[in-house]
C-alpha positions as CSV (number, residue, x, y, z in Angstrom):
1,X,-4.2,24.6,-7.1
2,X,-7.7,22.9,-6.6
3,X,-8.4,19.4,-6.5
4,X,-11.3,17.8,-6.6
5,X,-11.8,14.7,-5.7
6,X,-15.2,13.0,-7.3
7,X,-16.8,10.3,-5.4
8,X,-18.1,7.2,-7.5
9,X,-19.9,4.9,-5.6
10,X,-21.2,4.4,-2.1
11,X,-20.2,1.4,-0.1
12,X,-21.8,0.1,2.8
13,X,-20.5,-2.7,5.5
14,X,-21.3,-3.5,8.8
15,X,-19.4,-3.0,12.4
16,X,-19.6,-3.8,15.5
17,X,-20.5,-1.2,18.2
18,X,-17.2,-1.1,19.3
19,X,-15.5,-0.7,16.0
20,X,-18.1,1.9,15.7
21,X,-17.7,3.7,18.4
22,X,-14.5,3.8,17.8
23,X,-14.4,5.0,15.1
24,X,-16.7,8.0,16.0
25,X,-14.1,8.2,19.3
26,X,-11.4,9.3,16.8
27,X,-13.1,11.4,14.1
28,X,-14.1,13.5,17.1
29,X,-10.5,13.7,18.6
30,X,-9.1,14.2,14.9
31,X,-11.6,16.8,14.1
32,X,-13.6,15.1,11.2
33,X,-17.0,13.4,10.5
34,X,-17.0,9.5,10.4
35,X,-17.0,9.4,6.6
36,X,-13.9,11.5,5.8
37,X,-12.0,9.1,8.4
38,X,-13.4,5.9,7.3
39,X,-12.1,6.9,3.8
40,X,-8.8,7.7,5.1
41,X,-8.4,4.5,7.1
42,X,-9.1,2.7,3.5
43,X,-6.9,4.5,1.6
44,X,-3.6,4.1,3.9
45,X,-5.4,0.1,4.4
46,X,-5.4,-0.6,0.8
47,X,-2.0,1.2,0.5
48,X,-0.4,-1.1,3.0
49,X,-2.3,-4.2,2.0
50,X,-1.3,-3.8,-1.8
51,X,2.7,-3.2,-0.5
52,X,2.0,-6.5,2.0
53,X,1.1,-8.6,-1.5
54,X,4.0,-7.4,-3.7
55,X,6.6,-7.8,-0.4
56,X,5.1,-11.7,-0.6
57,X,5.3,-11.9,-4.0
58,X,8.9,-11.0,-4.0
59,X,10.3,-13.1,-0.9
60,X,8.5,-16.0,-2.8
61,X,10.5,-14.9,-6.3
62,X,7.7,-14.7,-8.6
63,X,8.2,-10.6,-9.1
64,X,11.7,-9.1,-8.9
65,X,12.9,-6.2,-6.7
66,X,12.5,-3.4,-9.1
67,X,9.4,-5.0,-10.7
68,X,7.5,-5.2,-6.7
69,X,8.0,-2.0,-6.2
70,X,6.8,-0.7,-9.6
71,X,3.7,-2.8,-8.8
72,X,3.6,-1.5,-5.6
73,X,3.1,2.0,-6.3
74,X,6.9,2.9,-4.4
75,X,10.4,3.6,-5.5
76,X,12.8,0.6,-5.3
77,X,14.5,2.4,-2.0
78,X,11.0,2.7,-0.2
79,X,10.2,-1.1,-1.1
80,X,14.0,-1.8,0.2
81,X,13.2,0.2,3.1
82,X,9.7,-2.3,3.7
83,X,11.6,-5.4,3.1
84,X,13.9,-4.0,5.7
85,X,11.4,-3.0,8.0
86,X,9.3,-6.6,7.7
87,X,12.9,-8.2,8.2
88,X,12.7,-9.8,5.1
89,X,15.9,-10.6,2.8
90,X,17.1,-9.1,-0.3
91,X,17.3,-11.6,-3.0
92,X,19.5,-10.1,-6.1
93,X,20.7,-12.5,-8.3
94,X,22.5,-12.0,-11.8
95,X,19.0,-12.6,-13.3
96,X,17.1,-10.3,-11.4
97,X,19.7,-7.5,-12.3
98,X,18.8,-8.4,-15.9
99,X,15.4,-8.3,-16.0
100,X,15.1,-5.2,-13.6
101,X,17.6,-3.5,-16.3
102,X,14.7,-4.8,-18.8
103,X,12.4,-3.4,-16.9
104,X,13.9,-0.1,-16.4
105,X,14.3,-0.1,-20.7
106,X,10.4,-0.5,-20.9
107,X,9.5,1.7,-18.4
């Protein structure tokens, strides 16, 4: 199976000579042209960033544990296994269970 993967806009920034060289250090060592690995460092970034923000959201209580990892693109196992790894605490209270069953209904 084929996919194609349509590119929409074009972004550009600015880096420093080091980041730059860097980069172009790695794209040769990984066998790809700067572009291809500058995408792929955003992708994973904006994966990890986006798990970073729900993981906050849920040690502050705003979003429960089922709900943070809906939002967070994982399954509630891979978002216990990031709270695990960033050493932060399951909270689970009666209420939680009842809106993460709620949750699980609308789903």
């Amino acid at each position: 199976m084929l996919t194609v993967i349509q590119m929409s806009k074009t972004v550009s920034l600015r880096l420093h000579k080091r980041s730059l060289s860097e980069l172009d250090e790695l794209a040769k060592l990984e066998d790809k042209d700067r572009s291809a690995l500058v995408r792929e460092i955003l992708e994973v970034g904006v994966r990890e960033k986006k798990i970073e923000h729900f993981l906050r959201l849920y040690q502050a209580g705003k979003v429960s544990l089922w709900k943070a990892a809906r939002l967070a693109g994982l399954s509630l196992w891979e978002l216990i296994e990031a709270l695990s790894s960033k050493k932060i605490q399951i909270q689970y209270s009666e209420r939680d269970l009842e809106k993460d069953l709620k949750a699980l209904e609308e789903a």
